[in-house]
C-alpha positions as CSV (number, residue, x, y, z in Angstrom):
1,X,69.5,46.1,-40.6
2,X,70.0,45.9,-44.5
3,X,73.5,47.6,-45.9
4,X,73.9,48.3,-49.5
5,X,77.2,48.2,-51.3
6,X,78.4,49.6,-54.3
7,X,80.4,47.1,-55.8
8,X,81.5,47.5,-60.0
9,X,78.4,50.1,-60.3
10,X,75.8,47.4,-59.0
11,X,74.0,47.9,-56.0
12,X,74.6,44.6,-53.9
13,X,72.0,43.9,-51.1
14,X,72.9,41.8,-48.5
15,X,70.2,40.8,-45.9
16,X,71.9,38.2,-43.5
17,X,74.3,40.1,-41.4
18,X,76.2,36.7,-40.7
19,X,76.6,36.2,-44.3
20,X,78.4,39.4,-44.6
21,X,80.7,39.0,-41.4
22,X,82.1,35.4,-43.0
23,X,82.1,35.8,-46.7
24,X,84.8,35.7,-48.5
25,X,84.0,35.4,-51.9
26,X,83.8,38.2,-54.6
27,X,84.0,41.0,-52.1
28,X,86.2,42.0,-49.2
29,X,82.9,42.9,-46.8
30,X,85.2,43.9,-44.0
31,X,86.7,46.6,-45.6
32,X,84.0,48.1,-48.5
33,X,81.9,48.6,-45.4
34,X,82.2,52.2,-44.4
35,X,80.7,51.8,-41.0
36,X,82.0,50.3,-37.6
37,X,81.0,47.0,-37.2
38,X,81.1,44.8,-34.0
39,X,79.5,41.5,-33.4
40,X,79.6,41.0,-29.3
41,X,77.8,38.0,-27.8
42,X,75.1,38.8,-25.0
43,X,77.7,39.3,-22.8
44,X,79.6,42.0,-24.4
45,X,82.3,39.8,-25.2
46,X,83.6,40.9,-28.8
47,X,83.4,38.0,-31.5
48,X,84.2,40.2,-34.7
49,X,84.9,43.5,-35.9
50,X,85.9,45.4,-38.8
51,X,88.7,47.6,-40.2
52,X,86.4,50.5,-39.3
53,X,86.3,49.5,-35.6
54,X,90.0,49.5,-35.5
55,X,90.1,52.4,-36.4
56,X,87.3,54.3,-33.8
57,X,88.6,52.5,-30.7
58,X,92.1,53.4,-32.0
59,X,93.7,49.9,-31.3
60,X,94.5,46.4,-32.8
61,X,91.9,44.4,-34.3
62,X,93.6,41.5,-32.2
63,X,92.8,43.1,-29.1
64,X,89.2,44.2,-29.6
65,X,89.0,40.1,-30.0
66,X,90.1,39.5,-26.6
67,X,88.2,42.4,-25.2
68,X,84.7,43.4,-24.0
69,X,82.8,46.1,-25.7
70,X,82.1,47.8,-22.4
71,X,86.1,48.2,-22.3
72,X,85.3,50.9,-24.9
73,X,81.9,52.7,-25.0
74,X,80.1,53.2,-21.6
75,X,76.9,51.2,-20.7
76,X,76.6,49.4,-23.3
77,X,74.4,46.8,-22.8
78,X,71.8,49.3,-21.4
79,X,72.3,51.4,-24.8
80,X,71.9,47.8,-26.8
81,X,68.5,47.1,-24.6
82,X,67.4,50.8,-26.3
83,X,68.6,50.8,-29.3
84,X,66.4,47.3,-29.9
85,X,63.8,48.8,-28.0
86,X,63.2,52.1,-29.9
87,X,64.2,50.7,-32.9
88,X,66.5,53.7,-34.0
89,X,70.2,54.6,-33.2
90,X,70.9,55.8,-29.9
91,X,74.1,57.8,-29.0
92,X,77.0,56.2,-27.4
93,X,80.3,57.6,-25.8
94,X,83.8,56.5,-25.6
95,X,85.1,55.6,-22.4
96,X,88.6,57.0,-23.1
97,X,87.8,60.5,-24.5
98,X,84.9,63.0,-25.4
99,X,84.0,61.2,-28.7
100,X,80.5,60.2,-29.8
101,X,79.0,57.7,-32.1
102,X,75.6,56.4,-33.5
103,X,75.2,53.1,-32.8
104,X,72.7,51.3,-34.5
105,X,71.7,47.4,-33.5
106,X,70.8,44.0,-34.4
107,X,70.0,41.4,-32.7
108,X,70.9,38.2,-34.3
109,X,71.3,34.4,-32.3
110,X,74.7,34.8,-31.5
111,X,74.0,38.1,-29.8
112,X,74.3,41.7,-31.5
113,X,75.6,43.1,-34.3
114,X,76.5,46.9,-33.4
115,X,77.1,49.6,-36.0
116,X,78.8,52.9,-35.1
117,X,78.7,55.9,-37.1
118,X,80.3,59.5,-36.7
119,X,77.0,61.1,-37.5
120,X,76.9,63.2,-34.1
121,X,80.5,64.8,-34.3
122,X,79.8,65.1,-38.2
123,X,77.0,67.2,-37.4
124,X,78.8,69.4,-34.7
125,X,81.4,69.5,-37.4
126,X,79.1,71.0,-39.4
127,X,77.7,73.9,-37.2
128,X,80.5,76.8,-38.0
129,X,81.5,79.4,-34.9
130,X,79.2,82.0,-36.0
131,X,75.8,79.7,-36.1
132,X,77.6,78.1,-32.5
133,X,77.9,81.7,-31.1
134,X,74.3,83.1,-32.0
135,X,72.6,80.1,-30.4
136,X,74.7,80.6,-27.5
137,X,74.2,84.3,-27.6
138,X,70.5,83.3,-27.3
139,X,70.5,81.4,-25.2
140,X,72.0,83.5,-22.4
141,X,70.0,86.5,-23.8
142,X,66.7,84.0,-23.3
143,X,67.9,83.6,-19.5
144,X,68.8,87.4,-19.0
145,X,64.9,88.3,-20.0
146,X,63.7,85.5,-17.3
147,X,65.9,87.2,-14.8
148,X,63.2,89.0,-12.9
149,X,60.9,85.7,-13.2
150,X,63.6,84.1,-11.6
151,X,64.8,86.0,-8.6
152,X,61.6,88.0,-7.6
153,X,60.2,85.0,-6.4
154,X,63.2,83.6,-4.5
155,X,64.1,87.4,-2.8
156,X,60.1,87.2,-1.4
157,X,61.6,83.8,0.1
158,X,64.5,85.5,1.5
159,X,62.7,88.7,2.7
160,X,60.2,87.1,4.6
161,X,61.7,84.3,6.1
162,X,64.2,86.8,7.6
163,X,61.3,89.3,8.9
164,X,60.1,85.8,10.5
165,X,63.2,85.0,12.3
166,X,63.1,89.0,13.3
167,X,59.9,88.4,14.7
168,X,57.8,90.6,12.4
169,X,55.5,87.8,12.3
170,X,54.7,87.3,16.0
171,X,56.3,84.4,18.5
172,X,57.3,81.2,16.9
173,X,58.3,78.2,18.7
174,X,61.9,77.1,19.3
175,X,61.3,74.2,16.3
176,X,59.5,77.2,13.8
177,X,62.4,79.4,14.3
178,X,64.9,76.5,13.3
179,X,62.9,75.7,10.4
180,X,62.7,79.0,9.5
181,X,66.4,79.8,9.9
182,X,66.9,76.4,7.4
183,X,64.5,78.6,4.9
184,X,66.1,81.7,5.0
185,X,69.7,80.1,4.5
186,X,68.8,77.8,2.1
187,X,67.1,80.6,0.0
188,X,69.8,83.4,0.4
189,X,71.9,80.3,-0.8
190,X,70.0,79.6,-3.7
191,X,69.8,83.5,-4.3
192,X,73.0,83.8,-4.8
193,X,73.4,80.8,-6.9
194,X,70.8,82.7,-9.7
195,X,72.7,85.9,-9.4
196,X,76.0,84.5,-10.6
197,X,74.5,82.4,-12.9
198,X,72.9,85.5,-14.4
199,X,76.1,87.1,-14.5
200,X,77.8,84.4,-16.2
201,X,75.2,84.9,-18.7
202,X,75.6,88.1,-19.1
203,X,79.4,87.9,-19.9
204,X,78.8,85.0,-22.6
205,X,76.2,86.9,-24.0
206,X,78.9,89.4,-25.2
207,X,81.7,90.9,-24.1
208,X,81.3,94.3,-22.1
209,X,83.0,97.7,-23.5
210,X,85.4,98.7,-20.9
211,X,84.4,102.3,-20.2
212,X,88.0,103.4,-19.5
213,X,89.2,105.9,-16.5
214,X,92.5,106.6,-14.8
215,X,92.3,105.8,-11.4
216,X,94.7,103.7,-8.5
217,X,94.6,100.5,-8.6
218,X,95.6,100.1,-5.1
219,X,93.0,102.2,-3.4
220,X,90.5,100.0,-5.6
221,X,91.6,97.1,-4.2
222,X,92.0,98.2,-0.6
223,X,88.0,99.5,-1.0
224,X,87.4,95.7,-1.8
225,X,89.3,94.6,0.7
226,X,86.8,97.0,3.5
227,X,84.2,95.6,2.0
228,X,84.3,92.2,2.9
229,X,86.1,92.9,6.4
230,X,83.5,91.6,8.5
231,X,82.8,88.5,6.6
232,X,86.9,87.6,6.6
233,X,87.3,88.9,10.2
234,X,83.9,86.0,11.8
235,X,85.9,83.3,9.4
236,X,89.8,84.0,11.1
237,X,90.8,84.9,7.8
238,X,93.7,87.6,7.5
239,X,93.6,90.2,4.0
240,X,97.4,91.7,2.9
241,X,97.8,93.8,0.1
242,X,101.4,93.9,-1.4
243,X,103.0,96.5,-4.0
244,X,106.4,95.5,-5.5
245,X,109.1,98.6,-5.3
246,X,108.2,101.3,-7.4
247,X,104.8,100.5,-8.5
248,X,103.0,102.7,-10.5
249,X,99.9,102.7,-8.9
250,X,97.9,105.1,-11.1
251,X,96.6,102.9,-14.6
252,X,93.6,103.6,-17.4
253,X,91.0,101.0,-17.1
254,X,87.7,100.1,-16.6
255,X,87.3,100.4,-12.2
256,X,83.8,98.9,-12.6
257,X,84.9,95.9,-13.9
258,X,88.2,95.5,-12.1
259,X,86.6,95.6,-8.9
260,X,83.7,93.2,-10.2
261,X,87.1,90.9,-10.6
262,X,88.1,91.1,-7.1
263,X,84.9,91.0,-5.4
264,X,84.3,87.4,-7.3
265,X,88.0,86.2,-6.9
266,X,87.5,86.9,-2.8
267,X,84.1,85.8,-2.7
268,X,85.3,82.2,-4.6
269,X,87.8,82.2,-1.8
270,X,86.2,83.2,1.1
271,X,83.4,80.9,0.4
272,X,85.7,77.6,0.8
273,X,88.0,78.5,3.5
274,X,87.5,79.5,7.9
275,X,91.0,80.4,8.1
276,X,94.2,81.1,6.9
277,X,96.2,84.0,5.3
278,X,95.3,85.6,1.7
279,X,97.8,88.0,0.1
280,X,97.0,90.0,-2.8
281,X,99.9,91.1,-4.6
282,X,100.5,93.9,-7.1
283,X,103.5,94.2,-9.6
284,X,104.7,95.0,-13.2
285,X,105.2,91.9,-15.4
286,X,108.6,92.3,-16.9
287,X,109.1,91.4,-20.6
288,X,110.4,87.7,-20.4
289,X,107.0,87.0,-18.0
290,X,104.8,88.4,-20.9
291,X,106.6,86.4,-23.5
292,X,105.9,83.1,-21.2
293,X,102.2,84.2,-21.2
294,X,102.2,84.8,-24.8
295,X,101.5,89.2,-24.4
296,X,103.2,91.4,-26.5
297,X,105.2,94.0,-25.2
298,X,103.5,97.1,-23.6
299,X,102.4,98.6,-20.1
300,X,100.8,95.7,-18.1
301,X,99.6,95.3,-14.3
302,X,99.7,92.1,-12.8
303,X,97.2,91.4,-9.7
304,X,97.8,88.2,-7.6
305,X,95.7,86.3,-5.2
306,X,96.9,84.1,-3.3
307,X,95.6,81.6,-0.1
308,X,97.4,79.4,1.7
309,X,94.8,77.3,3.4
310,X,92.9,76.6,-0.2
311,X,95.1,74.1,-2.0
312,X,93.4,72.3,-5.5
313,X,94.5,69.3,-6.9
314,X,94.9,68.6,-11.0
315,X,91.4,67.4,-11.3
316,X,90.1,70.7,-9.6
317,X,92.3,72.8,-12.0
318,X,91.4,70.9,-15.2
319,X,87.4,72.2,-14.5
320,X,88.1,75.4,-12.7
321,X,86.6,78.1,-15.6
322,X,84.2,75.4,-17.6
323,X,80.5,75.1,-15.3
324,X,79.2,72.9,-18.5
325,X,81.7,70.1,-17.9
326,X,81.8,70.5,-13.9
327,X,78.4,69.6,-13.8
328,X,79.4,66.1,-15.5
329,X,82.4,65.0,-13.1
330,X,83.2,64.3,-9.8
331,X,83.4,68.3,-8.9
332,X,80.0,68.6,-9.3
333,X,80.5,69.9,-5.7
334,X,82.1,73.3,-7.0
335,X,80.2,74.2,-9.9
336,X,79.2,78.0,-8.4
337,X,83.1,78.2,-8.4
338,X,83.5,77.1,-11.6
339,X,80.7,79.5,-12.8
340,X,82.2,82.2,-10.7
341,X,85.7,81.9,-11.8
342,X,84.2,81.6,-16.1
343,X,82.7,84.8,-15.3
344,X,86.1,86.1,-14.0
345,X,87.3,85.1,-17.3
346,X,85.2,86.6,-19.2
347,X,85.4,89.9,-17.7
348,X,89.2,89.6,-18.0
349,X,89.2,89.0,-21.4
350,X,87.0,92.1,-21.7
351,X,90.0,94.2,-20.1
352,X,92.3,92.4,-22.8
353,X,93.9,90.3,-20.5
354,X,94.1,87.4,-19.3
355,X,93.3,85.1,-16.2
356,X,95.2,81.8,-15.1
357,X,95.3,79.9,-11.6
358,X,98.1,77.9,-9.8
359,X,98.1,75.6,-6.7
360,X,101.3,74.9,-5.0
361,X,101.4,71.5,-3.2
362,X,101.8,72.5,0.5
363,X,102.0,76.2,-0.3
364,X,98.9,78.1,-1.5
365,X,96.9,78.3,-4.5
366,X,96.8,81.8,-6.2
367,X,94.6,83.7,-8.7
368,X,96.1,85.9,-10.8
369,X,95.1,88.2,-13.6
370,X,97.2,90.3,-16.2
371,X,95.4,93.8,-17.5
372,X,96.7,96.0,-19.9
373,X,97.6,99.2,-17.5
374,X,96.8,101.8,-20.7
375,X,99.3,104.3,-19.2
């Protein structure tokens, strides 16, 4: 690793990274350097730092002495054994928030010398919305294309496995009719999977022009309800639909999408409870409840969701709309909710309004959404 400092207009360079970390002649080395510097022994324990180092780990040069270095970036020994390896900087993470760093390294007798540099969030820094949007506009639009590609060949999955386990195919034994039955689930399974995925897709790719209609928001919601009667009735799962006092049932929206809402927000449900009560609720927001959710005055129509056997903790919420960092965490498990539920969003924010969830500890967790009624 060679450094070069600009000290009095004279390029100074120093070759012996232990010279630099205990001179202290002419130069103060530990602050002209603009880099993090850490020298760790083999074992991670931290023998030196920097003012620079202070400053990334966001803590006292006294404690990073008495500390390891894996108390503060994650696996580092492994990224050290690369980094030495491929000869270039590899990317490191801090273990107390989402920041990242290039750490460069060398490997000297007392163990390693480890440089850090902001170059990755400097980057990202760099990117503004509009060049972050089109690549992400892309890339869903790159997906949509492949749609066909993707879910032709999974439906001739589903299709014939189920004309196998209707006997279309001739007898089977007992054991080919389980396996077959594993097929077909898995499939429809994985079928469904794409087709939200697609449709979350579809809503990043840009937001949808609500083609708007008068209609009643009630009968909409009862037609959703009729729809998924059989699948709530084999689960022991009870539907009520509630109006507040003098609801006005009639509003101007877009039905198509509204009842796209629902049918998601009952599906998400549905999907992780076998029984229990669910209560969807219709009112009108008065104007202290829109000032708490940040809406200006106006004509609004507030739709509520709620379950009482489907209760989320604070690490379930803090995921519940984002499928990209789901897929890193311990909910990896729910990541077709989380994709569901961004999708919900999305369409929401389409309507102009806007979605939020609460769980109530020993109560129920509800889903509700705020749409501008246009009326």
């Amino acid at each position: 690793m060679v450094f070069v400092l600009k000290y009095e207009m004279k390029e100074v360079k120093i070759m012996d990274i232990k010279k630099i970390l205990f001179r202290t002649n002419s130069i103060d080395v530990e602050k002209a350097l603009p880099d993090a510097l850490v020298l760790c022994s083999k074992d991670g324990k931290i023998q030196w730092v920097n003012d620079a180092a202070a400053e990334i780990f966001e803590t006292s040069k006294m404690h990073l002495l008495t500390s390891n270095i894996a108390d503060f970036i994650e696996n580092p020994l492994n990224l050290i054994v690369n980094a030495i390896e491929l000869n270039k900087p590899v990317i490191t993470k801090l273990t107390t928030k989402e920041t990242y760093f290039d750490m460069t390294v060398k490997e000297i007798a007392e163990g390693y010398v480890l440089d850090f540099r902001d170059a990755v969030m400097q980057n990202l820094n760099n990117l503004n919305d509009k060049n972050f949007e089109n690549v992400n506009r892309e890339k869903n639009q790159f997906l949509l294309k492949l749609a066909n590609d993707i879910k032709s060949p999974i439906q001739s999955i589903v299709g014939f496995s189920q004309a196998m386990t209707d006997g279309l195919g001739g007898k089977m034994s007992e054991q080919q009719e389980k396996y077959i039955k594993i097929i077909n689930k898995n499939s429809s399974e994985l079928m469904y999977f794409m087709a939200k995925l697609l449709e979350l897709s579809q809503t990043e790719s840009e937001l949808k022009t609500p083609e708007r209609k008068t209609f009643d928001i009630v009968s909409l919601v009862s037609s959703v309800v009729r729809y998924n009667e059989q699948l709530y009735k084999e689960k022991d799962v009870k539907i009520t639909v509630k109006q507040e006092d003098n609801f006005r049932k009639t509003i101007s929206s877009d039905d198509e999408i509204l009842k796209n809402i629902l049918q998601d927000l009952l599906e998400v449900v549905l999907k992780s409870i076998d029984m229990g009560d669910i209560v969807i609720s219709l009112s009108t927001p008065d104007e202290e409840f829109l000032a708490s959710k940040n809406l200006p005055n106006g004509s609004y129509t507030l739709l509520s969701l709620a379950c009482n056997s489907l209760l989320l903790s604070e690490n379930d919420l803090e995921c519940m709309f984002d499928p990209y960092k789901i897929v890193d965490s311990s909910n990896r498990k729910n990541v077709l909710r989380a994709i569901v539920l961004a999708s919900v969003k999305n369409l929401v924010q389409s309507l102009n309004g806007i979605f939020w969830v609460e769980s109530k500890i020993l109560k129920n967790t509800s889903f509700n959404i705020i749409i501008p009624s246009g009326v």
